[in-house]
C-alpha positions as a Python dict, from the first residue, in 0.01 Angstrom:
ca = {
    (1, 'X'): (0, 0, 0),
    (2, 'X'): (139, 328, -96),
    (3, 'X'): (209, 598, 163),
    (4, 'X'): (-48, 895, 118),
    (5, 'X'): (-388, 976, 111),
    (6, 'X'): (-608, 1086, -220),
    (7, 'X'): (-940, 1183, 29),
    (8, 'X'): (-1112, 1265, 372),
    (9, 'X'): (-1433, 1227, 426),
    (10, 'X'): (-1622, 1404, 670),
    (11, 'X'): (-1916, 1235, 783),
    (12, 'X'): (-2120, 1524, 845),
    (13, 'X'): (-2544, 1513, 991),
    (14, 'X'): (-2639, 1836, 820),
    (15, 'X'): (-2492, 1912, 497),
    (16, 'X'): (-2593, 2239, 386),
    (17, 'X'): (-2455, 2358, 763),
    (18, 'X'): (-2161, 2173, 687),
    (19, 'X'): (-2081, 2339, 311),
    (20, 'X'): (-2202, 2668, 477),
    (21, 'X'): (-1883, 2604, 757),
    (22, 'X'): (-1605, 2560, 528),
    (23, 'X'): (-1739, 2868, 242),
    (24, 'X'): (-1710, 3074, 548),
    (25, 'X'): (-1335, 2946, 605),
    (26, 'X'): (-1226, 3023, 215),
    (27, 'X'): (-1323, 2697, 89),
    (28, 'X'): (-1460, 2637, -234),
    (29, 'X'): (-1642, 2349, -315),
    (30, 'X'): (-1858, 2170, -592),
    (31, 'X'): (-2173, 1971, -485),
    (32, 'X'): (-2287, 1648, -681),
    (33, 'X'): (-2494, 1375, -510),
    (34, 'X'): (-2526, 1477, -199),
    (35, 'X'): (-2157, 1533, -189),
    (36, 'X'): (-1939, 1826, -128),
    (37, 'X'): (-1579, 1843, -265),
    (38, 'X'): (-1324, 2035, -162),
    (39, 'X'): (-964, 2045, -366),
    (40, 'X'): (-735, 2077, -30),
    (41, 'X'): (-321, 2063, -197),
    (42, 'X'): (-333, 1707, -406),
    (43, 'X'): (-647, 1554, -197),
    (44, 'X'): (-983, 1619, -161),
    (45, 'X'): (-1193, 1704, 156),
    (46, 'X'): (-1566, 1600, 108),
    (47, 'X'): (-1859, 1623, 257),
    (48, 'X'): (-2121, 1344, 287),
    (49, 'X'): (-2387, 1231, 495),
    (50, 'X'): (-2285, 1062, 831),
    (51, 'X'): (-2520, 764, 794),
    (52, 'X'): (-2429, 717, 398),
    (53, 'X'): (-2059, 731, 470),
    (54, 'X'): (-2090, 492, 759),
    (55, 'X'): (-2342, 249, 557),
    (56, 'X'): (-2081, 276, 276),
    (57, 'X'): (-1818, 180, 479),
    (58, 'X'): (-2012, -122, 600),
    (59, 'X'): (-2011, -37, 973),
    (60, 'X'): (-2238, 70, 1232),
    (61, 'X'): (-2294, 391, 1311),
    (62, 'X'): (-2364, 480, 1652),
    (63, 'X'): (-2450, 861, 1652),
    (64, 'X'): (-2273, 1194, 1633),
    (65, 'X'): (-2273, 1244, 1996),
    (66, 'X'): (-2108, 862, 2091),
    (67, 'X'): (-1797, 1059, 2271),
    (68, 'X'): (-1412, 965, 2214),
    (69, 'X'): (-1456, 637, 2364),
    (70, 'X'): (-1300, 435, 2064),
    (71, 'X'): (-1645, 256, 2000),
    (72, 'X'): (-1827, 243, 1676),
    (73, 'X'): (-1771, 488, 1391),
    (74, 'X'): (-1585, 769, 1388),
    (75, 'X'): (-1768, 951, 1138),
    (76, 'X'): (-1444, 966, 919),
    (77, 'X'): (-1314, 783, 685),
    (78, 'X'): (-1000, 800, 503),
    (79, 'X'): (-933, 730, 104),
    (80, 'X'): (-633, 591, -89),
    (81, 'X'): (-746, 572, -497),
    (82, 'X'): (-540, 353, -678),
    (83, 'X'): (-458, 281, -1055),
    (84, 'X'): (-656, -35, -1119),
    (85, 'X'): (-928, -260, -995),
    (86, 'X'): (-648, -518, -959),
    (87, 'X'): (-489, -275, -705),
    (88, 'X'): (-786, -262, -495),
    (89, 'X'): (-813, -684, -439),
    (90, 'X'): (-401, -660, -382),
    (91, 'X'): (-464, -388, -129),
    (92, 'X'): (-681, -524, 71),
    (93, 'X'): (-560, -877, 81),
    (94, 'X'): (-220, -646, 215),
    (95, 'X'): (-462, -508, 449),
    (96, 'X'): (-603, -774, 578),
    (97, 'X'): (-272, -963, 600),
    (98, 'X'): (-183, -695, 805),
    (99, 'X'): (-486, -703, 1086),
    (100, 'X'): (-753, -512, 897),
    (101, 'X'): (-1052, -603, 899),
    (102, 'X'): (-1226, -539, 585),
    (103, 'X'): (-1547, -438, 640),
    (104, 'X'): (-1680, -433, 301),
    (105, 'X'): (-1499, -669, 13),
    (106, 'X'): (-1443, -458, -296),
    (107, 'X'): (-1728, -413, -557),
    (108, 'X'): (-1857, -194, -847),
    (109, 'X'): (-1949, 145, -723),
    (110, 'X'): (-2241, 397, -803),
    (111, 'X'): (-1991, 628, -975),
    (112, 'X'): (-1880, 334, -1208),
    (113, 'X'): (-1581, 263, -1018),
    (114, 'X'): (-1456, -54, -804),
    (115, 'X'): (-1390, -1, -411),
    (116, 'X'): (-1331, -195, -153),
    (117, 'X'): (-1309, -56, 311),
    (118, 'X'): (-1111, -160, 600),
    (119, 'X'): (-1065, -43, 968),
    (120, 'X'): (-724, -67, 1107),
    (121, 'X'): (-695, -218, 1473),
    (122, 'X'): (-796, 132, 1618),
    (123, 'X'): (-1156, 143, 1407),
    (124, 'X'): (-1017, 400, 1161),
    (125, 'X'): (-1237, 366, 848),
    (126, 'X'): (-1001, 352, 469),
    (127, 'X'): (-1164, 292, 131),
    (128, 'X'): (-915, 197, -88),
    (129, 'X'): (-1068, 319, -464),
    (130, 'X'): (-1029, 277, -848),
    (131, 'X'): (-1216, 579, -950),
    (132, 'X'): (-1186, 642, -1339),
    (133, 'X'): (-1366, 1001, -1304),
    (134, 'X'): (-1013, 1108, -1014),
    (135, 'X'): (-734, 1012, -1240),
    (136, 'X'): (-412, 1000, -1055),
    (137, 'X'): (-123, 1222, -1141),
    (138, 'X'): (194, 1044, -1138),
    (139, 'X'): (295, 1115, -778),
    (140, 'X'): (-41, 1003, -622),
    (141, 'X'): (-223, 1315, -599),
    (142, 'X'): (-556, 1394, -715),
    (143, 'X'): (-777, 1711, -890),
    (144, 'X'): (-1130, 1710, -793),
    (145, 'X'): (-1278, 1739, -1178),
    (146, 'X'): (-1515, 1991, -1288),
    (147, 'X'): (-1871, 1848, -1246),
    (148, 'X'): (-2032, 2127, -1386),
    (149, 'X'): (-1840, 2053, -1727),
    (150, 'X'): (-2012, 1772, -1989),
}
């Protein structure tokens, strides 16, 4: 598994408040399904739902207000894209060799992708992604695309 990260996602319980937030900060962001995406350096901050991230992720989501105990979801999750659906199996396999559990096996996506999640031993949430519409530049990094181009 390569050393960075291509996302964050923020699992947030009211978006609009959320988008509102950051556009107050400097942030600019584009909205498509439900989704917010910020271009922060070569990553992207986004916005989501708490319960659709968490869902996604195929974990349990115990509330906003569950405290820092360690339990349940975190209502983060971090993302790694990678160059091929072939890199997604061989990443997780790593992962799980490693002491992840994978908490959803890789599959076909709504965005026509292929994507695959984990928790390390500490419940930390990591979708590891082929993404077609997020190429990657050679080092790693990512540029949110323009969704309001054809």
């Amino acid at each position: 598994m390569e050393q960075r990260i291509s996302l964050v996602t923020l699992g947030v319980t009211d978006l609009p408040r959320a988008r509102a937030f950051y556009e107050r900060l400097g942030w600019r962001g584009q909205e498509v399904e439900e989704t917010v995406f910020f271009q922060a350096g070569g990553l992207a901050v986004v916005l989501w739902a708490r319960d659709k991230l968490a869902a996604d992720a195929g974990i349990a989501d115990s509330g906003a207000d569950n405290g820092n105990t360690g339990d349940g979801f975190g209502g983060v999750s971090l993302a790694q894209n990678v160059r091929s659906r072939e890199e997604v199996d061989a990443v997780l396999a790593e992962a799980s060799a490693a002491g992840a559990a994978v908490t959803r096996p890789a599959r076909e996506t709504f965005y026509g992708g292929y994507a695959g999640c984990f928790t390390d031993p500490d419940g930390h949430v990591w979708e590891i992604a082929w993404n077609p519409g997020f190429p990657l530049a050679a080092d790693g990094t990512i540029t949110v695309p323009d969704f309001g181009r054809a």
